[in-house]
N, C-alpha and C positions, 0 to 999 in steps of 0.2 A: 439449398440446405442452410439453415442458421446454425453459428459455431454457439459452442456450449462455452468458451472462453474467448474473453477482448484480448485485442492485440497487445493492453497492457498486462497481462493475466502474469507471460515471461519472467517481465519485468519485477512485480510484485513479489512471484516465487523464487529468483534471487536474492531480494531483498531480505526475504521471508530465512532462507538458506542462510544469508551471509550471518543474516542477526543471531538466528539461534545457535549458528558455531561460535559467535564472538561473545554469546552471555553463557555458552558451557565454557569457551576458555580462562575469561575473567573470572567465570565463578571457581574455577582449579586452582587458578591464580591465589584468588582469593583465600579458600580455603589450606594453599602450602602456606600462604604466608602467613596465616591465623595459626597454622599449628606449629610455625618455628618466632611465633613471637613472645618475646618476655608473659605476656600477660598469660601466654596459655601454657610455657614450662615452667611460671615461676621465678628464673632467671633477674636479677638485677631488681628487682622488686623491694619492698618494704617489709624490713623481719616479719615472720609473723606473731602474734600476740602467743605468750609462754606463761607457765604459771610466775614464774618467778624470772624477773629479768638479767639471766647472766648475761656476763661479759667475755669473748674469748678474750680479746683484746686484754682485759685486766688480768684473767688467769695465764694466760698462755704468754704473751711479750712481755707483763707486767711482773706476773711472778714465778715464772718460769714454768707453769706444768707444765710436763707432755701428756701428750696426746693419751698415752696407753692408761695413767694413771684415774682419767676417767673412764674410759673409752677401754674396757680390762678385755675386752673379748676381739676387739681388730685386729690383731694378726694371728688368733685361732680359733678362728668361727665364718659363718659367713656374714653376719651382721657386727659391725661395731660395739653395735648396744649403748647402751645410755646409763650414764651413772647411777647406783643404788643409791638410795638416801645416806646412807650409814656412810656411803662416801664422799658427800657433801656435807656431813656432820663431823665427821673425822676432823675439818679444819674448823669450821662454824659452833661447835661446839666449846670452843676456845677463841674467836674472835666474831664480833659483831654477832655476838647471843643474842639481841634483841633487836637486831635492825626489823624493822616491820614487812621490809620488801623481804626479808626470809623466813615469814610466818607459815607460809604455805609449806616450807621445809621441817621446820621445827613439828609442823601438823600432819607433813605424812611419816613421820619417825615416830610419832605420840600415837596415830591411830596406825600404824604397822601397814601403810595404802600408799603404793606408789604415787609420785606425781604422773599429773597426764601432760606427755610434751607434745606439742605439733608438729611431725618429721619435717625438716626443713628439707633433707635430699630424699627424692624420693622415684622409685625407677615402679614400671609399669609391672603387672603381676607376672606377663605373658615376657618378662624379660628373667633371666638366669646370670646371679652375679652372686659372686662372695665376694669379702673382703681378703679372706685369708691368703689366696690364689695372687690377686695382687702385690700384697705386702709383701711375699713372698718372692713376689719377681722383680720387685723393685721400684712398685711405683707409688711416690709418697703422697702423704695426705693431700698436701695443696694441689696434685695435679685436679682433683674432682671436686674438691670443696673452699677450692683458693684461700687467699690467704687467712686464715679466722684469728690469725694472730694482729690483724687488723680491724679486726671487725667489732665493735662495742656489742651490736647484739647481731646475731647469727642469721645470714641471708645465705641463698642460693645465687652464686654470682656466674653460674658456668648453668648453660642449657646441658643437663645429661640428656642430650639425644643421638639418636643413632647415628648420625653422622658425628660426633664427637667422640663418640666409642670407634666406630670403624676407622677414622684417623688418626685414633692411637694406634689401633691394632695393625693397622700399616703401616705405621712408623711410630716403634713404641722408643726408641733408642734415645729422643730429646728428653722424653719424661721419667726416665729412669733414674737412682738413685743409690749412691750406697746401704745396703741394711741401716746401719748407726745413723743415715740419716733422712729416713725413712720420712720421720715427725716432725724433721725442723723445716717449716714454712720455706723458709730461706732459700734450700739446698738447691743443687744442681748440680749436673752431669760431670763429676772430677774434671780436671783441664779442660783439653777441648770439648765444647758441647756436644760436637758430631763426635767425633772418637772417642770420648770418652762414653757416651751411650753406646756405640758398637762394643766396644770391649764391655759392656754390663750385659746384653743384647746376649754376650758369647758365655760371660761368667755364668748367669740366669740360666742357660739353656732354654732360650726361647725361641720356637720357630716359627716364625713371624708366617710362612706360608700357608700355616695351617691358622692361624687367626681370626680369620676373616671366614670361615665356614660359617653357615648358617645355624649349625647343630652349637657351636662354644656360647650363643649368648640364649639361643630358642632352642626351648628339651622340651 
């Protein structure tokens, strides 16, 4: 009787087995590390282009805004929201009336059209977040959008992914903050960093157990 396969036949089909598990594993490989790298959350990356080039850095360390003065709806909404013109005009309308890089400003106040900004932070549709819920609990700006009181123009310097979230959410106590100081870049957990976040942990009424459900970030 003649065999229908050589004695290297074995051989071959091993090889055959070992490859196509090591090019499905590389490629897994491949594809976590492609979705936790900068380039694909944005993360650490180069501002993106705005109509008009603010500065946190100038507004915020420079000449003291906070946070809420542009930003009127973060802590009673679930989005931050983005300054009206009328409130870039508030001060522009009395200093550097005519700088040219605020033409785009002076033109959406003249034709009554907002500007179009490019969201720098920006979370997936199939994700559930407010702002309000946080500010509320105590966690301040910089824990999500680092320092901007650093920043000349506004980058994404933190990957918002899900591993970033669920490690607050299991230990939300270093990132907490007094209300008053919700906004300042700066702040930190009164005294000690551990205790003084437990006792905010206990002020807040947060119960860390229930956090990590599936249903608090996915409705």
């Amino acid at each position: 009787m003649s065999r229908i396969f050589t004695p290297a036949a074995d051989l071959w089909m091993q090889f055959a087995l070992i490859g196509t598990a090591s090019f499905v594993g590389v490629g897994i490989m491949l594809a976590v590390a492609w979705a936790r790298s900068d380039f694909e959350t944005g993360a650490d990356l180069h501002p993106p282009s705005q109509p008009v080039p603010f500065s946190h850095k100038h507004h915020v360390a420079g000449l003291g805004l906070d946070c809420g003065y542009c930003h009127t709806s973060f802590a009673a909404g679930p989005r931050a929201g983005l300054p009206a013109t009328h409130i870039c005009m508030s001060c522009h309308s009395q200093i550097w009336t005519n700088a040219p890089m605020l033409a785009p400003v002076r033109e959406s106040l003249a034709k009554q059209r907002s500007l179009v900004w490019n969201r720098v932070a920006r979370l997936p549709d199939y994700v559930y977040f407010r702002h309000d819920i946080h500010i509320a609990k105590g966690v301040g700006c910089a824990t999500c959008h680092g320092r901007v009181d650093e920043m000349a123009l506004t980058y994404k310097p933190i990957a918002l992914s899900m591993q970033f979230c669920i490690s607050c959410h299991r230990d939300p106590a270093p990132r907490l903050r007094p209300l008053n100081e919700i906004t300042n870049p700066a702040s930190h957990p009164p005294g000690d960093p551990v205790s003084g976040g437990i006792d905010l942990v206990r002020q807040y009424h947060i119960r860390i157990g229930e956090l990590t459900e599936c249903a608090v970030c996915h409705r």
